[in-house]
N, C-alpha and C positions, 0 to 999 in steps of 0.2 A: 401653415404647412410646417410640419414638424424639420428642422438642420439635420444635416447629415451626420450632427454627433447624437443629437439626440434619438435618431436610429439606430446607430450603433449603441449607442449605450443601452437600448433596450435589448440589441444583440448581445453584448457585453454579460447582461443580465443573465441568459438563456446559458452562457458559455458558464457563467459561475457556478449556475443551478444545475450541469451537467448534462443540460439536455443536446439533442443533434443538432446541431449547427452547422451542418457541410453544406448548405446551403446557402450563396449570398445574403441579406439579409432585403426584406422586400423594401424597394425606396433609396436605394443605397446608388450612388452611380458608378455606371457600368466600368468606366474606366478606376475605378479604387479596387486596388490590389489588398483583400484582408489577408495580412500577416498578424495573425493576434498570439501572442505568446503562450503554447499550449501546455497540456497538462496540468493535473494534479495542483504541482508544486508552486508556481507562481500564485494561485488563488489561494492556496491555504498558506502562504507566508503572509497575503494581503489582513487572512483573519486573526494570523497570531500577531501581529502588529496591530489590529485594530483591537484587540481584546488588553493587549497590556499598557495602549498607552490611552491617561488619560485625555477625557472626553475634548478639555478645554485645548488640549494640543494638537499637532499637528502628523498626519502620519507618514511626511516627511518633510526637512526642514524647507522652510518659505512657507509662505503662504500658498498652497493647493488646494488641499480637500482636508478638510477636520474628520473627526473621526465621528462627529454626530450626524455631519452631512454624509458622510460614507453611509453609514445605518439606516436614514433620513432617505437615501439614494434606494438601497434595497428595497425598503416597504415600497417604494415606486415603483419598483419591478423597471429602475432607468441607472445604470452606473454612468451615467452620462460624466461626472465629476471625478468619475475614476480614470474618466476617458483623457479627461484635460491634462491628468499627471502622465499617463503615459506617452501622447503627444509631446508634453514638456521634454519627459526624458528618453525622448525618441525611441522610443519602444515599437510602437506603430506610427504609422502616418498620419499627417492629419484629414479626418475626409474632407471639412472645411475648406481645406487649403486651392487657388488655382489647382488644375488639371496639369498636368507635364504639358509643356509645347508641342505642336504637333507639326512643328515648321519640319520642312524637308522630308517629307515623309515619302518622296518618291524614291523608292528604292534603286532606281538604275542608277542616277547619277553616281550611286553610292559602290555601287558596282564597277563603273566603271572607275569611279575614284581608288576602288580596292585595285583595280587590273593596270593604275599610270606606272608607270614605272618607278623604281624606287631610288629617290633621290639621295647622296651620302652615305656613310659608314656606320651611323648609329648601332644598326646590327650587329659589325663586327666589334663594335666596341661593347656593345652586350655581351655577344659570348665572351672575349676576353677576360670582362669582370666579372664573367660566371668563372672563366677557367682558372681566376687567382682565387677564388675563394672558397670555390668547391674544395672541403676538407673530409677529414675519416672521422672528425669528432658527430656526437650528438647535432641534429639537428642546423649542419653546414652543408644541408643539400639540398637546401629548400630557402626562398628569400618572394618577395613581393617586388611588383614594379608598379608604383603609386604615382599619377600622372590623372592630369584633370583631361576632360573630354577634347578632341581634337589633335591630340598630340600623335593620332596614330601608333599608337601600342601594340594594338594587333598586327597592325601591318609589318611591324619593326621583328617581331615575334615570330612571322609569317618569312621574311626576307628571311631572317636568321635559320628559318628550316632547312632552307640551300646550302647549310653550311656545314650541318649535325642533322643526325636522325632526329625526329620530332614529333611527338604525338600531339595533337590539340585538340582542345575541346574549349567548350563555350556553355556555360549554362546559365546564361542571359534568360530571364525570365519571359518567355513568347509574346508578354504583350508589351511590352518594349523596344520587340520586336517588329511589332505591327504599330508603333510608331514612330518607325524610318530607322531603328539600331541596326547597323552590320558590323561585321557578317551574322548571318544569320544562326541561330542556338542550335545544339546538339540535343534535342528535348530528351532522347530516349535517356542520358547520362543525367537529366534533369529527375527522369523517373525511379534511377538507379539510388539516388540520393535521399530522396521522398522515402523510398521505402528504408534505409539504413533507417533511419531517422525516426520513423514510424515504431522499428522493431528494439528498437535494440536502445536500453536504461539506463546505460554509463558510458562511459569515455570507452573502458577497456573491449568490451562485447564492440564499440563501433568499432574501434581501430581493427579488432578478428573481422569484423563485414569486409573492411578497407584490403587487408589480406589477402581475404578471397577476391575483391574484386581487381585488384590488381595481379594475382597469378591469372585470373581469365584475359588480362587485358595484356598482358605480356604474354603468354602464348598465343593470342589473336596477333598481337603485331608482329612476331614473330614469324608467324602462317601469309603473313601480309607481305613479307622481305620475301619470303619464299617462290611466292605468286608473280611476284614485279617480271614485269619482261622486260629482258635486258638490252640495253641501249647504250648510247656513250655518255650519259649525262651518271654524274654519281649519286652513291642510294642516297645519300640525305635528298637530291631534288627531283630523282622517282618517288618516293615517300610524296613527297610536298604535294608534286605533281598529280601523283595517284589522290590525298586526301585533298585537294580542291576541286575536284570532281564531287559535288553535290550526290550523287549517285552512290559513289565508290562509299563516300564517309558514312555514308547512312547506314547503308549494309554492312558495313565495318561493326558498327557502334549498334547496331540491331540484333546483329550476334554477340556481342559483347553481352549486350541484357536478356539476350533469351536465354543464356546459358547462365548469368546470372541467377537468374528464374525459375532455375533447375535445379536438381541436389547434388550439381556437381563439384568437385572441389570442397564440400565441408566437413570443418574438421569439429572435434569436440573441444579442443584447448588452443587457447592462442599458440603457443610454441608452433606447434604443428603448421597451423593456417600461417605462421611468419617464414617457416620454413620450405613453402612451398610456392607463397611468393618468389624468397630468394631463391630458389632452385628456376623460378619462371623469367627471372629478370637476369638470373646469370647467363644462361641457354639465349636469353637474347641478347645480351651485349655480345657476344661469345661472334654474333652473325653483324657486327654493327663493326666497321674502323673507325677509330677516333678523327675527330675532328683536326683537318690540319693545324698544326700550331697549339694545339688544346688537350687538357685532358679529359674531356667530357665527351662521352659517347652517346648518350640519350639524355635528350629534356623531354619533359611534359610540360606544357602551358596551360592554366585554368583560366578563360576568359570572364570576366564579372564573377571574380573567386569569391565575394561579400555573400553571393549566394550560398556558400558555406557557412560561411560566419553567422546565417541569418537563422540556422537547422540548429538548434537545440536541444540536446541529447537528455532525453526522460527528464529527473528532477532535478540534473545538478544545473554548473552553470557553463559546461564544458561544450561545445559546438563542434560541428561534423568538420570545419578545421581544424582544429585543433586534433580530432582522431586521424584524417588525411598526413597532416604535421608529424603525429608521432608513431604515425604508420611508416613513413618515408622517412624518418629515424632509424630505423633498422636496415635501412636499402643501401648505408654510408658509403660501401666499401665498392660499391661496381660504379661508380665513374657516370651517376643517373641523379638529377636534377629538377626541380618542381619549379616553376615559378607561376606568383598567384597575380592576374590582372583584377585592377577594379579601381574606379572611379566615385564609389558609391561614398554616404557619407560613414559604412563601415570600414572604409579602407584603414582605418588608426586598427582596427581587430585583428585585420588581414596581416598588420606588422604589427600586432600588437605582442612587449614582453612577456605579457601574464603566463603562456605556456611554460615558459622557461624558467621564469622563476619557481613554478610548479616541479620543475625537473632537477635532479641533485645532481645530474650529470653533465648540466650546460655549462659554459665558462663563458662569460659574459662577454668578455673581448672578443668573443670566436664567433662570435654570430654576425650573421650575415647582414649587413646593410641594406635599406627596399633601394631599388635602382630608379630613381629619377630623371634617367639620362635620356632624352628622348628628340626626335629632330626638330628644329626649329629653324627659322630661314634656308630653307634647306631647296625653295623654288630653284629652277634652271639655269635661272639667269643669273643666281647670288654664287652660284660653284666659280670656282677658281675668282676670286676679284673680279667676280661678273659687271659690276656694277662701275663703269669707267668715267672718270673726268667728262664734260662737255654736257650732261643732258641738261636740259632745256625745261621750262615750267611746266611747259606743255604736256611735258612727257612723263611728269610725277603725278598728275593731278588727274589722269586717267584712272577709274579706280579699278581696274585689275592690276594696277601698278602696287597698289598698296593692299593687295593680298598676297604679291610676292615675302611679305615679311613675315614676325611671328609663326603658329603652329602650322601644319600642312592642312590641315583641313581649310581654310580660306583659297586658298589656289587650285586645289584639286578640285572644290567644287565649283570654282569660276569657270575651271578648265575643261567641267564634263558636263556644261549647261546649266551653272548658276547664273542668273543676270542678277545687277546691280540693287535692285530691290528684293531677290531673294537670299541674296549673301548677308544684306543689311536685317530682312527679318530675323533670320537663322542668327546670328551675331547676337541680334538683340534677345530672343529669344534664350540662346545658351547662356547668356548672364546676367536676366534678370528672372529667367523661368516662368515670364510672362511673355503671350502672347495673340494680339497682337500688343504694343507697347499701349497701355493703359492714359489715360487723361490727365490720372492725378496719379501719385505716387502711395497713397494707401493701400492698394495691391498687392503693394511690397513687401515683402518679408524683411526685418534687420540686418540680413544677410544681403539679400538683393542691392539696401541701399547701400551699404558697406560696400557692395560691388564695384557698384557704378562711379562710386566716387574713386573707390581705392585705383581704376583702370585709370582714371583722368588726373587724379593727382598725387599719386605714389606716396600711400599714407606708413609709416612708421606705426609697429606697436610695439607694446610694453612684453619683451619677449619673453619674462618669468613671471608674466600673468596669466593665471589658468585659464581665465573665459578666451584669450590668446588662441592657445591652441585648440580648443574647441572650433573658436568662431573659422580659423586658417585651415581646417580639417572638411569644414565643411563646405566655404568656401571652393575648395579644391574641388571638392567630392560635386557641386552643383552648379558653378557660378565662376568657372571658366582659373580660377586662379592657378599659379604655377608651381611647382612643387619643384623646389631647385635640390634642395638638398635635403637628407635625413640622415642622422649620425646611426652608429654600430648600436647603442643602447636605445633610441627609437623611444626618446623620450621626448623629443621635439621636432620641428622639419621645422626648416627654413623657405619660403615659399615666400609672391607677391604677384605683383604683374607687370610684366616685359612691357617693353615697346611692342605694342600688337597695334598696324593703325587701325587695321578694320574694328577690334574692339573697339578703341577708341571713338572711333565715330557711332559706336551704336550706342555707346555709352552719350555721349552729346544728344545723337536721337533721343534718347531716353530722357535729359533733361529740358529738352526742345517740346517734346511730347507732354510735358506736363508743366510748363511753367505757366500759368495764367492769372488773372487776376487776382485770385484766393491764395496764390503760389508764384510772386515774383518773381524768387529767388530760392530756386531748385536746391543748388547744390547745398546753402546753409539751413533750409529746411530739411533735409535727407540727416545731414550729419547730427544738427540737432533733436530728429524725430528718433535718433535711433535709442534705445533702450539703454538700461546703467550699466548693466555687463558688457555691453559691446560698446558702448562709449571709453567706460575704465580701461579698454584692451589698448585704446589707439593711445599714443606715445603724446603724453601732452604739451612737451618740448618742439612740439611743432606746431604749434596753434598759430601762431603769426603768420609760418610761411604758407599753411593750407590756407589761409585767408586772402592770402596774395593771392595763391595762385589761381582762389575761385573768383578772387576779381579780375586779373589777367584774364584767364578763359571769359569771363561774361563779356570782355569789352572785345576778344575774337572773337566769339562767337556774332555778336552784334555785325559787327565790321563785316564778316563774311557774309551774313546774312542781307546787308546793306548792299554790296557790290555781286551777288547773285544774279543771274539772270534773270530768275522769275521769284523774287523774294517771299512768295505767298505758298511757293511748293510743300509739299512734305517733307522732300527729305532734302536737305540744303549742302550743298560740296563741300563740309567741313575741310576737306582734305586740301581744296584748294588754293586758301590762304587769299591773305590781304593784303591791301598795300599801306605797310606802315604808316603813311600818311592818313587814313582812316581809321586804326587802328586806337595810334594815340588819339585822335577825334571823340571815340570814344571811350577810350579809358577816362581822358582828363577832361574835369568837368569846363561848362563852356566860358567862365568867367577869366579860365585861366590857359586856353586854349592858343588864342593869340599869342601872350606871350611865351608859351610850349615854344610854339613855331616859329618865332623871330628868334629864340634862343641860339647862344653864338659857343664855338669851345668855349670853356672856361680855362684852358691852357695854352692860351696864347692869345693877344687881341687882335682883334681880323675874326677873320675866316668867312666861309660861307652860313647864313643862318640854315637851322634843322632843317626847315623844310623845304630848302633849297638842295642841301645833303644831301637829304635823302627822298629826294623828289621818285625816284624811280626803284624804291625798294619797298621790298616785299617779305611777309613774315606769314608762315606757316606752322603751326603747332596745334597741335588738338589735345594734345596729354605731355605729363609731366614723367620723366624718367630721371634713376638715380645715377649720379657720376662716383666714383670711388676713388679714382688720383688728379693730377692736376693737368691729365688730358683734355678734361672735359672743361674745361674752360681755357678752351683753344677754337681757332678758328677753324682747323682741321675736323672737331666734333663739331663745328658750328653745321659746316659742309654735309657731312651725315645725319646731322639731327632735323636739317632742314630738306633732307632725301627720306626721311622715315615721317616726317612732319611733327617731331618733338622737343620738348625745351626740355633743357639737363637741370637738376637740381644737382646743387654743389654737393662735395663730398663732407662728413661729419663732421674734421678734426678743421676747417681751415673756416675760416671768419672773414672774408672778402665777398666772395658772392655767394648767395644763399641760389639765385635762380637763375638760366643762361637762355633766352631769348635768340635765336639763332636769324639774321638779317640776309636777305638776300639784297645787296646792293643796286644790284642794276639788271631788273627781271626780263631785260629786253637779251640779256647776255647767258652763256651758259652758265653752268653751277658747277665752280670751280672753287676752291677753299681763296684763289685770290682777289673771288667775287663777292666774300663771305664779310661779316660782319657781326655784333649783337647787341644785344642788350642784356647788359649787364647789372642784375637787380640785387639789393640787399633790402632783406625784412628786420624793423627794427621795433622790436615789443617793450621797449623802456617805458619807466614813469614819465621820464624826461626827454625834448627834444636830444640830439646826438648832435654832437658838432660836426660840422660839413666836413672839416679835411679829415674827421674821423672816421668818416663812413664814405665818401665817394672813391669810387672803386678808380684803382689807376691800372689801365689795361697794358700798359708797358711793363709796369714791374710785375705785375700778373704771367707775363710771358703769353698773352694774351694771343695778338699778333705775331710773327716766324722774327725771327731778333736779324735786322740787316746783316746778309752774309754769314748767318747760318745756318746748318746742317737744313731746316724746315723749310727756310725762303726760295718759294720757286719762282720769282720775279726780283727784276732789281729796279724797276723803273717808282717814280718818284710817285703817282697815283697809289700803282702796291703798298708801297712803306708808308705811307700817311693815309689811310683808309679811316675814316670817323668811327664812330663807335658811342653808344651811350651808357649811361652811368645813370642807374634809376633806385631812389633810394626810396623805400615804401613804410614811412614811419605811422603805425598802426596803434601803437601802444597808449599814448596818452588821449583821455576821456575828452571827450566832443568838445564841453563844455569850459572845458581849462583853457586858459589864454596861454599865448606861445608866441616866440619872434615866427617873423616873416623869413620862409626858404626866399633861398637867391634866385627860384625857379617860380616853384607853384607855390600857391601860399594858402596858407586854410585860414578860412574865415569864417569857421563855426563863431567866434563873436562880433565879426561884418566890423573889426577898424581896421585900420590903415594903417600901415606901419612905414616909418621914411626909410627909403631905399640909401644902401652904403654906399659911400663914395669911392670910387674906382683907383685902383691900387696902381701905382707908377708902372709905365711899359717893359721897364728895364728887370721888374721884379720878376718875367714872367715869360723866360726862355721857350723857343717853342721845342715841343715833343714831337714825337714822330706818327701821332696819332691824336687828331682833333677827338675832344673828349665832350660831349653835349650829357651836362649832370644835371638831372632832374632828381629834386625832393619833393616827394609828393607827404604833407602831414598830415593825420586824418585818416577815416574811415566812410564818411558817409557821400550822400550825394553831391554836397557840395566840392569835394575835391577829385571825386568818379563821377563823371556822365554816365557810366553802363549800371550804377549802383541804384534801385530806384528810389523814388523820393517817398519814403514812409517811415513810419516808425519801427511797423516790424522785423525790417531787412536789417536796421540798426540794431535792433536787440535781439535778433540774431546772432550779427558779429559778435558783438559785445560778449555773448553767452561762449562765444565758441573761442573768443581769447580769454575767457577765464579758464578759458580749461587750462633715447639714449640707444637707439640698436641701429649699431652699425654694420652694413650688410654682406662686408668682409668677411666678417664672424665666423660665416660658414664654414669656411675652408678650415677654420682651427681643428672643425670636429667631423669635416670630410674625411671616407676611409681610404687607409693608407692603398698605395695599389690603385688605386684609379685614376683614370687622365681627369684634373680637373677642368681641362681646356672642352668637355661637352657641358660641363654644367654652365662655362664662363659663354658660351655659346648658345642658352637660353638666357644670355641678359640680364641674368640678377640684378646687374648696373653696368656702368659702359668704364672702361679704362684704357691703358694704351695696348696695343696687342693684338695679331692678325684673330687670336682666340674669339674679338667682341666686331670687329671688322675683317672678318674673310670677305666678306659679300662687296666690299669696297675696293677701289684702285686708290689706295692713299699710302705715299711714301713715308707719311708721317707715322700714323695711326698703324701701321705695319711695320714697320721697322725692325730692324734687331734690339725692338727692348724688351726688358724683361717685363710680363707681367707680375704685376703684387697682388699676392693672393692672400697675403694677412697684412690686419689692419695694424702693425708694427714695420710692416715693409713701407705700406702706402704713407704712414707718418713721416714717413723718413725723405720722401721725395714729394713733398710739399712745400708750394712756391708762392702761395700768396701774403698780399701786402697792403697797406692800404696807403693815399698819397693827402700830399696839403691840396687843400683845394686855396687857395692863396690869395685867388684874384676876382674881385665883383666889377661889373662892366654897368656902365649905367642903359639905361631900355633906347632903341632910335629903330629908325628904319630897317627894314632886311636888306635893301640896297644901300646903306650908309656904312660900312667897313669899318669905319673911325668912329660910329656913334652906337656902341652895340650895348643889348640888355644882359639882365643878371643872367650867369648860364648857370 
């Protein structure tokens, strides 16, 4: 049976030779959308490129398609090999590729999710940064709002019509439609564009369409303000009102194209058709008050605006936005606005400079920034420091609790009749764009894997590497990521992935789902399958700690999977977390187990052994998030990260802790920051072992713990100020096979001898602190020093491969535009710091305070408190009940 490409390519064939091809192609499936790039011009550029270059090379660079096999292809009446490059360079689609998901495709809930009511001010902080930026120069009256699926963009677009007159439209392609996309498409505006598109051989002839179409569409809304009966609601929310009427819009937008349709309005010269727009669009601002507070009296919204981008204008290489663009160039001066929505992976087009540098009249500084700013925790419960001191385990670990976080699409649809296996499919669904979740990971696109991990362990890339912003574009565009920020020049976006948990856990699903025999170890096969361009993107100065942190997550996920209820289930309550004492169980392998848990502080002699400590504590984390000051290595984040169910990685500049483990101490008790605890982990990629006092983390000079009697301490009693805490040091870097002294903890025995334990340092040397310190060195990488590590060779040469392999996420703000509150972007979580901006949603005196947020990585240097301490003192091994006879800690 002939592949889906090798029918197209015989289509492919028929479209070179000029014959009709408006017909699907037979064999083709139903759901492939053909967009083949039309006309003339792309096929005979394909021939003047295959005529002059020779045979032995290539007809474009890599390895694609030769120029004999191009020829080779023709006689076959199959361009199947033409097909593979266009695929490559995303030209068309692949038909090969999975089908789109087709999770959620019940359109009510979706319905009803459009009709909850609208949570937060994102809107008004839209118009705002519309109303600083709308200018009288070229092409300052038009900008993009680039945001990945679920951020509710339409909906924020839709709230904002309440506020300003607003025309919208949507030209979502219908069958995207009919697989569960709202709201639903404007198709007649779909039809409006097909024909520019069809008619009209250069940029200048579209933009005169654009003209005309816009003086019909401004005297209809016009005739629209006219007609409205009046009430005490203001016109911006009769407008709104009137076009969410399914009925009202249609008729609206039906006249709009029949008259279209007609010879009305045309002129012979563009001047004319520009000048009749603006006489249609003056006549209607003229009927419009401006927006309180604002200078903007109409916006236009274009929903899945890529559908522009994707219309290519006869032979050049100019697209029906770009004529839209430099149509609404000329509208500068009345106080009217365009912004273009889309998700797609054309959204880089949608804000792309190319226009403008085409243009001799742009000023680079003047152009408008794509707006990113979109709601995020923005559930009911999270407004005003919803989220108060006192709840209980109970009460986090229900999982509508943990849709309150992240984008609005999670909550709204728990809220309108998702259950907990539909939210999970949907989830998993939108970020690997498989579904349902596959067996093995082959399925997977480089992107896909790159997903799942990037969600779980907040990967760094190389940010002036090209395949970078490709892979983070598209990313965005398919695979749920975030899009924090994009400078004025829209030569980069800063983007990643928030604390989302529910991602989080579909992302676990997804590694759950295919770990087997043949696939151990998910997460180091994903990273290692992926391809050389997407490998080169990820920041190789993290190699050690991604390694942690995939070991950390496999020894929870274990653990959780162990203390489940029904351990054999599908889907396992990631969210629900373990008890520490299992936990370690299975991180640390079993030789060295015992003495994990008889281990005693190593700052002071006494104390309780570990697993007497911490007999009743509990640790929850599913995914890794970024900290950016020395908040996040506080007990305060410990409190919220273990309310969100996430562990913090350290901030760039400081060299104490690389990972923060967040402890709930005593899970019979509420979750209170005095309840609060961690584990405090450093990754160390040396040739050479690291010496103990150089690397064991001291959580007192850390500021760790609230400092007695001040400003943070909300307890004074003697349990509060001596709270334990661990100190876990993850030396990963030297080769299996090298011999090494024995840690004072764990000890690696890749060569199985024995090393004689030190002899214990005088009592006097070793004052006590105010916080019992339990330091584990773990050395090593394999099974012998991880239980959750499995026992083979491949998992090993894995690691290995993946520690052979600098952005800090500050950055942003250097090149955020001027004018805008940076407190919504700090509000989708790029990283966590101090400031009600990253904790609104929390009752924390701390984490709110009157402190200044740092929003450059020059501010945040400057209020950096870490340190590292001696570790000073070895204690010889004895019983857990022997106080006086304690082991190395």
């Amino acid at each position: 049976m002939a592949s889906q490409k090798e029918i197209l390519g015989r289509y492919l064939y028929k479209l070179f030779c000029g014959e009709n091809t408006s017909d699907p192609p037979k064999g083709i499936r139903k759901d492939y959308e053909i967009d083949l790039p039309r006309g003339p011009s792309h096929w005979s550029d394909i021939l003047m490129i295959s005529t002059i270059v020779p045979s032995n090379q290539y007809l474009q660079q890599g390895p694609i398609i030769t120029r004999d096999s191009f020829f080779v292809s023709i006689e076959k009446e199959d361009l199947s090999p033409l097909l593979v490059l266009l695929v490559d360079e995303r030209i068309i689609k692949d038909p090969d590729a999975p089908a789109a998901p087709s999770v959620g495709t019940d359109i009510k809930w979706m319905e009803k999710a459009w009709k909850t009511e609208y949570c937060g001010n994102h809107h008004q902080n839209l118009l705002k940064n519309i109303s600083h930026c709308i200018g009288t120069g070229p092409y300052e009256n038009t900008a993009a709002i680039i945001q990945s699926s679920g951020f509710g963009k339409s909906r924020t677009v839709d709230e904002m019509a309440t506020l300003v007159a607003t025309i919208p439209m949507n030209i979502r392609d219908a069958a995207e439609s009919n697989q569960g996309a709202y709201p639903p498409p404007d198709v007649t505006l779909t039809k409006i564009f097909r024909s520019m598109n069809s008619k009209d051989q250069d940029i200048n002839g579209a933009v005169h369409a654009f003209h005309r179409f816009f003086t019909i569409l401004f005297r209809q809304f016009a005739k629209k303000i006219d007609s409205l009966p009046q009430s005490g609601d203001s016109l911006p929310v009769r407008l709104r009102n009137d076009l969410a009427n399914p009925e009202s819009r249609l008729l609206f937008y039906n006249t709009v194209c029949n008259e279209f349709d007609t010879e009305v309005y045309v002129t012979k010269n563009l001047n004319d058709a520009q000048n009749l727009a603006r006489a249609a669009l003056h006549h209607l601002v003229e009927k419009i008050p401006r927006a309180k507070g604002s200078n903007v009296s109409l916006i236009l919204y274009i929903d899945e605006a890529h559908t522009l981008a994707n219309f290519k204008i006869g032979i050049t290489d100019s697209t029906l936005y770009d004529a839209m663009v430099k149509a609404a160039a000329d509208y500068k001066q009345y106080r009217f606005f365009i912004l273009f929505l889309s998700t797609s992976s054309q959204l880089r087009r949608t804000a792309s400079p190319m226009i403008f540098t085409r243009s001799p009249h742009m000023i680079p500084d003047r152009l408008v920034a794509p707006f990113t700013e979109m709601p995020f925790d923005c559930h009911p419960q999270l407004q005003d420091h919803g989220i108060k001191p006192g709840l209980v385990l109970g009460d986090i670990q229900e999982y509508s609790f943990i849709t309150y976080f992240g984008r609005p699409l999670w909550w709204t649809f728990t809220q309108n009749g998702g259950d907990e296996s539909k939210v999970r499919q949907l989830a998993t669904a939108k970020l690997t764009g498989l579904s349902p979740a596959p067996s093995s990971y082959g399925p997977f696109s480089f992107m896909a894997r790159l997903a799942v991990l990037d969600t779980l362990l907040n990967l760094e890339y190389r940010p002036m590497n090209t395949q970078t912003q490709t892979l983070v574009d598209d990313m965005v565009a398919g695979h749920m990521r975030t899009a924090f920020s994009m400078p004025t020049d829209r030569t980069s976006m800063y983007s990643g992935y928030p604390s989302e948990p529910v991602l989080a856990e579909a992302a676990l699903d997804t590694i759950h789902s295919i770990t087997n025999s043949d696939c151990p170890e998910p997460m180091a096969e994903l990273f290692t399958s992926l391809d050389k361009n997407t490998m080169e993107a990820v920041d190789v100065e993290q190699r050690g700690e991604n390694v942690a942190k995939m070991i950390l997550l496999r020894a929870y996920m274990a653990a959780v999977k162990e203390e489940s209820p029904n351990p054999d289930q599908y889907y396992h309550p990631w969210r629900n977390g373990c008890s520490l004492i299992t936990f370690l169980r299975h991180l640390t392998a079993e030789a060295f187990y015992d003495i994990v848990m008889k281990s005693r502080p190593d700052t002071e002699v006494g104390g309780q052994c570990l697993e007497e400590a911490f007999k009743n504590a509990w640790v929850r984390f599913t995914h890794f998030s970024k900290g950016t000051d020395d908040s996040s290595m506080t007990t305060s984040m410990a409190c919220i990260a273990f309310i969100r169910g996430m562990a913090v990685i350290g901030w760039p500049s400081q060299d104490s802790v690389d990972l923060h483990i967040p402890v709930l101490l005593d899970k019979t008790k509420p979750i209170t920051e005095g309840n609060m605890s961690g584990i405090l982990v450093q990754v160390k990629l040396g040739k050479s072992w690291s010496e103990h006092f150089a690397v064991a983390v001291n959580a007192d000079n850390l500021g760790y713990f609230p400092r007695p009697d001040g400003p943070r301490e909300s307890c004074t009693d003697e349990a509060y100020r001596s709270r334990p805490y661990i100190s876990l040091v993850m030396e990963l870097g030297k080769t299996v096979q090298e011999e090494h002294q024995r840690s004072l903890v764990v000890n690696d025995i890749d060569n199985g001898k024995n090393i004689q334990v030190e002899a214990p340092l005088s009592k006097k040397h070793h004052p006590r602190t105010s916080h019992p310190r339990y330091s584990l060195f773990f050395y090593g990488r394999s099974h012998r020093v991880y239980r959750c590590i499995p026992h083979d060779g491949v998992t090993l040469s894995l690691y290995n491969r993946l520690l052979d392999i600098y952005a800090n996420a500050s950055f942003m703000f250097y090149t955020y535009p001027q004018d805008r509150d940076a407190k919504y972007v700090q509000q989708m979580k790029p990283f966590w710091t101090m400031g009600a901006d990253c904790s609104h949603w929390v009752d924390d005196k701390m984490l709110n305070g009157p402190w200044p947020t740092c929003l450059a990585a020059g501010e945040i240097e400057e209020v950096l408190i870490g340190g590292n301490t001696l570790m000073d003192i070895a204690q010889p091994e004895g019983s857990c009940n022997d106080v006086t006879n304690v082991i190395n800690g």
